[in-house]
N, C-alpha and C positions, 0 to 999 in steps of 0.2 A: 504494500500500500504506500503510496506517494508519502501521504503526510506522517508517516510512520517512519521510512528509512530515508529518504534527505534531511530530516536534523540529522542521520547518523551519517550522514555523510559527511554534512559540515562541521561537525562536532569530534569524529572517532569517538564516538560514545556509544555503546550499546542503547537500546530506549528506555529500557527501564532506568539509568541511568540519565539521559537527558529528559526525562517528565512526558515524552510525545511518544503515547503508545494504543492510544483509542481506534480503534478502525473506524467507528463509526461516528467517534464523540464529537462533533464539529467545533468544539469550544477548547481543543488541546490545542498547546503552539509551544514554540522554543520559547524561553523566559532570556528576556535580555542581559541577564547575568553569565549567559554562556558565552563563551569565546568562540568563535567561526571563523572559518576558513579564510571566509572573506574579509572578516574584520581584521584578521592575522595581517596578511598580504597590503589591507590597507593602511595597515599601523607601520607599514613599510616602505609607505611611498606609492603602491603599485595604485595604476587606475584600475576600478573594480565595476562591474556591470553585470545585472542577470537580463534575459531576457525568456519570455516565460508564456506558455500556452497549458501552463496547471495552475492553478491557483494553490492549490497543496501544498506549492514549490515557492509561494512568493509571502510578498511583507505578513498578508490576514495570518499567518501561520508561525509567523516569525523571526522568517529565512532573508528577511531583509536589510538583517545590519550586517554591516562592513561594505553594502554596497554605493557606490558615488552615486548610479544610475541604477534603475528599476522599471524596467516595460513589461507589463502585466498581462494579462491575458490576449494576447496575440492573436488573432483571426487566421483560419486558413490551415494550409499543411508548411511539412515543415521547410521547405522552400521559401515561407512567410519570416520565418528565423533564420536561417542559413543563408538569405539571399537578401534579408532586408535589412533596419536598424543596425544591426549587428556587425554588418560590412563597412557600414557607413561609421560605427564605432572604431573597428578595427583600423580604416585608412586614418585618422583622425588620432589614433594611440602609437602606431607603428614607431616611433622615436621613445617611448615609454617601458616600460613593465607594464606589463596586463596581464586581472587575472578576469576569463571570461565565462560564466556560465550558459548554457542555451540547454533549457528545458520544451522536450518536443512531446508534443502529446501522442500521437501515433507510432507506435503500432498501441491500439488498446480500441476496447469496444467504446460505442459500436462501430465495427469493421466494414469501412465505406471507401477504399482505393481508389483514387482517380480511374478514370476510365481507363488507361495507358497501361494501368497494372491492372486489370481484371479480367487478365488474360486467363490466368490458372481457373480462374472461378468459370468464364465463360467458357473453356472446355469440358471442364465437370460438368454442365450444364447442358450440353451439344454430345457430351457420350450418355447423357442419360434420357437424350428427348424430351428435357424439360425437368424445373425443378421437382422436387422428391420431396417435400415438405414434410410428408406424414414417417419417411421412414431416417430416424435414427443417426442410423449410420452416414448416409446421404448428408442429412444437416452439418454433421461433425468435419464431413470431409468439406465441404462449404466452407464453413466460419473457417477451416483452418486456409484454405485457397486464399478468402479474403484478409487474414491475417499477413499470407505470403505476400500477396499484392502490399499492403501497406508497408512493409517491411521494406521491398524492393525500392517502394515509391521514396524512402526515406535515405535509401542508399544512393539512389541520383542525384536525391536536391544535398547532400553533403558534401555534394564537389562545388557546390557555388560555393562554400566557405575555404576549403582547402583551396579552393583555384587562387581566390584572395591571396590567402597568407604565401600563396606562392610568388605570387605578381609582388606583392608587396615587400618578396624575397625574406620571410619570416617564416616557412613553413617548417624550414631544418633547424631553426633556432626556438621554435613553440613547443613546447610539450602537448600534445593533442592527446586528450583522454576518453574515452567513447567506456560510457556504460550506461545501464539500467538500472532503475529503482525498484524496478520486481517483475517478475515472470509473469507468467500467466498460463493458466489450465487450459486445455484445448479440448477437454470431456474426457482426460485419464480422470480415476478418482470418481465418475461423473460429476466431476466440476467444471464449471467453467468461469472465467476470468481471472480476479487472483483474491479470491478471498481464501481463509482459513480453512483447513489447516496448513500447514509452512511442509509441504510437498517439495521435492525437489523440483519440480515444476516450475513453482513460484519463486521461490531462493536462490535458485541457481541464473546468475545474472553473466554475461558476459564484463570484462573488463579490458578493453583494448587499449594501450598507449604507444604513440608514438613519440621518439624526442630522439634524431641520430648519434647526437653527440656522447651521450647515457646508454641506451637502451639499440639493444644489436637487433635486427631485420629478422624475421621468425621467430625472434625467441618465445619458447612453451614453458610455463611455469603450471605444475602438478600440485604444489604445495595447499593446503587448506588456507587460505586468503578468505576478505572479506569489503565491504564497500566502507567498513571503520580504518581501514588501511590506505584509504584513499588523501586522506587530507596531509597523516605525516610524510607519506609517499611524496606528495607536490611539493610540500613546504622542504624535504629534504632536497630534491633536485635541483630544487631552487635555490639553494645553499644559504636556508636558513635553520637557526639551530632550535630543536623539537625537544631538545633535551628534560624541559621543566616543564612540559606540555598536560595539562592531566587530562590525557587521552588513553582511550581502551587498547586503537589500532595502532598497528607496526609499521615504519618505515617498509615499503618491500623492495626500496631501491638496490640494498644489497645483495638480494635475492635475486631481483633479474638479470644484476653486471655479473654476478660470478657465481649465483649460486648459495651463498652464504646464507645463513639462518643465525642473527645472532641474537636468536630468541628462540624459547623453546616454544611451540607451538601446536601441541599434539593433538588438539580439542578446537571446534572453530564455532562457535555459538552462532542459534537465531534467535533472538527473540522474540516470539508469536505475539503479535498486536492480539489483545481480547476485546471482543466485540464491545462487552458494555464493565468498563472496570473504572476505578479509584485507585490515588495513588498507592495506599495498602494494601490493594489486592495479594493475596498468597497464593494463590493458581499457581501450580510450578508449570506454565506453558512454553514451551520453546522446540529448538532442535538443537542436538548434539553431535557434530560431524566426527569421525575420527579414524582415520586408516583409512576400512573401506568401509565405514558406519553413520548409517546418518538413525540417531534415538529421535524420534517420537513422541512428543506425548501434549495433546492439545484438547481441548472440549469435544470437539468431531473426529478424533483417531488420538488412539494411546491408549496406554503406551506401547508402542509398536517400533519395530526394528526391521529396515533395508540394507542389502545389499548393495551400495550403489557401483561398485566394480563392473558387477556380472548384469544386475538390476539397472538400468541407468533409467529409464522411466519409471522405477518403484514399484512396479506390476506385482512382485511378489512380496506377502508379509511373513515376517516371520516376530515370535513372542518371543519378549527377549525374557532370559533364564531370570531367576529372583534378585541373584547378585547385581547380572547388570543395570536392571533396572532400579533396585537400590542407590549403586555407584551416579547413575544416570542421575535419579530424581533428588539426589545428594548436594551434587556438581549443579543444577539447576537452581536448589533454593539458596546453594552458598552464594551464587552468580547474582541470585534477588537480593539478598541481604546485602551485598559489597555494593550493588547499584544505586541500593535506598540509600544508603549513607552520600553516596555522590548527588545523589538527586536533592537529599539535604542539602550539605553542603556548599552545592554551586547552584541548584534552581531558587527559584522564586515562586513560591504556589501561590501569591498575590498579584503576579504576570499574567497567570493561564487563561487569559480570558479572550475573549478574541470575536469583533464584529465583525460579520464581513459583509462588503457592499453587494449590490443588487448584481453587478457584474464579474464577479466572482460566483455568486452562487448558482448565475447562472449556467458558468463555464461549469463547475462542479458537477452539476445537474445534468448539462450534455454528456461530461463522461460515466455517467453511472454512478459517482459519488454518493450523492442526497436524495437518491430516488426511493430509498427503503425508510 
């Protein structure tokens, strides 16, 4: 969920940890007492911008300090971002440090791909003699085509931004980072979009970076990572010092130049957004990564144990023995307890509060957000 994992991004905080853990609470936001990515970079000198087609992603939520500039709910596909304001930002910085956000709304329901990409969809549709409404199977394979089209239609419009930073001869001197704030069910589980429970499905996010001068051309990193890993990562490459940071995630700069782990890291935590909770909740909800194990245990499934090695879409379950799920729901509540202290600590539950305007809830409401 959007408003669930970008404060962990900006943050490297776990959620319970940073106070923004409600799937559906619309009144959860970051508390301005937290320190962010952006706020970092701009106590730095750096010019700082979001541009933004979630609302989940922007000020109503929290996510708005450290930035100079803020363009809000964005119209259109993501060619609206990649092609617009943001280019016009980027010529106008090019002599600076810049750090840039661009939150795209697409790929996510509902799944409506320009015409150019619904190609996949229009031959499902032409080998079957017309939609198949009633049967099943036919739907799933549908939504997942118009998934694909979206997906593609997002990979074109991101060369209007890379083509930029090329002309502008900044492409091999930018750190470009490409990820996602959560997956999404495509009717494994029969679920679909990315609600609970934390499936690998939904968790499992791509995180691609580019930056030549750092980071070597293919390189695969196997290790158990996380999107908390993301902020000391930046801030490191950019060679500033993360040392006194109180963050959850790990630099993984020295991880991808050579391999190094100078951390031990044998467990990679999720922590499951609970539909309707308070900051005390004791629900031990989350997931447990580790080897080839992803633990389980949420309102809708658990405690339950995959293979994800041999398993990669979690088709099969298996019960985990008494021990592990012991150790499991062990490791889980000491992870609650060490977060409530930080959530003391550094939030503010006199912040949490949060109005948002007519054009925000609209946007929310087009994605599926405030429809329940």
């Amino acid at each position: 969920n959007t408003r669930v994992s970008c404060p962990s991004v900006m943050t490297a905080l776990r959620p319970l940890a940073n106070g923004v853990y409600g799937v559906w609470n619309p009144n959860s936001r970051l508390a301005r007492s937290y320190v962010t990515l952006a706020e970092i970079l701009q106590s730095k000198g750096w010019s700082t911008a979001a541009f933004l087609q979630n609302g989940n992603a922007g000020p109503d939520t929290g996510l708005g300090q450290g930035f100079d500039r803020v363009l809000e709910n964005i119209p259109g596909r993501a060619d609206a971002v990649y092609g617009g304001a943001a280019v016009t930002w980027l010529r106008d910085m090019k002599d600076r440090n810049f750090f840039g956000y661009l939150h795209i709304a697409d790929p996510h329901a509902p799944y409506e791909p320009p015409a150019e990409n619904r190609r996949w969809y229009e031959d499902l549709v032409a080998e079957s003699g017309g939609p198949q409404w009633s049967d099943p199977d036919w739907v799933a394979a549908a939504r997942r085509a118009l998934y694909d089209g979206e997906i593609a239609s997002n990979d074109a419009a991101l060369h209007l931004l890379t083509d930029e930073l090329e002309r502008l001869e900044l492409l091999d001197d930018t750190l470009v980072v490409l990820i996602a704030d959560h997956g999404e069910h495509l009717g494994e589980h029969d679920l679909w979009m990315h609600i609970p429970p934390s499936y690998i499905q939904v968790v499992h996010v791509p995180m691609l970076m580019r930056y030549p001068s750092r980071i070597a051309a293919g390189k695969i990193v196997d290790e158990q990572v996380g999107t908390i890993d993301l902020m000391p990562t930046i801030l490191d490459l950019a060679g500033l010092d993360i040392s006194g940071l109180p963050v959850h995630g790990r630099s993984l700069a020295p991880l991808v130049a050579t391999g190094e782990r100078p951390w031990l890291q044998e467990v990679a935590v999720v922590q499951e957004a609970v539909l309707f909770s308070h900051p005390e909740d004791r629900r031990l909800m989350g997931s447990l990564f580790w080897d080839r194990w992803h633990f389980l245990n949420s309102l809708r499934a658990g405690p339950v144990l995959f293979d994800c090695l041999s398993d990669r879409t979690e088709s099969r379950r298996f019960e985990p023995s008494r021990e592990i799920e012991e150790r499991a729901l062990g490791l889980l509540a000491e992870l609650q307890t060490l977060d409530g202290e930080v959530r003391r600590r550094l939030g503010s539950e006199a912040d949490s509060g949060v109005e948002m305007g007519l054009e925000t809830i609209q946007n929310l409401e087009a994605l599926g957000y405030l429809g329940e």
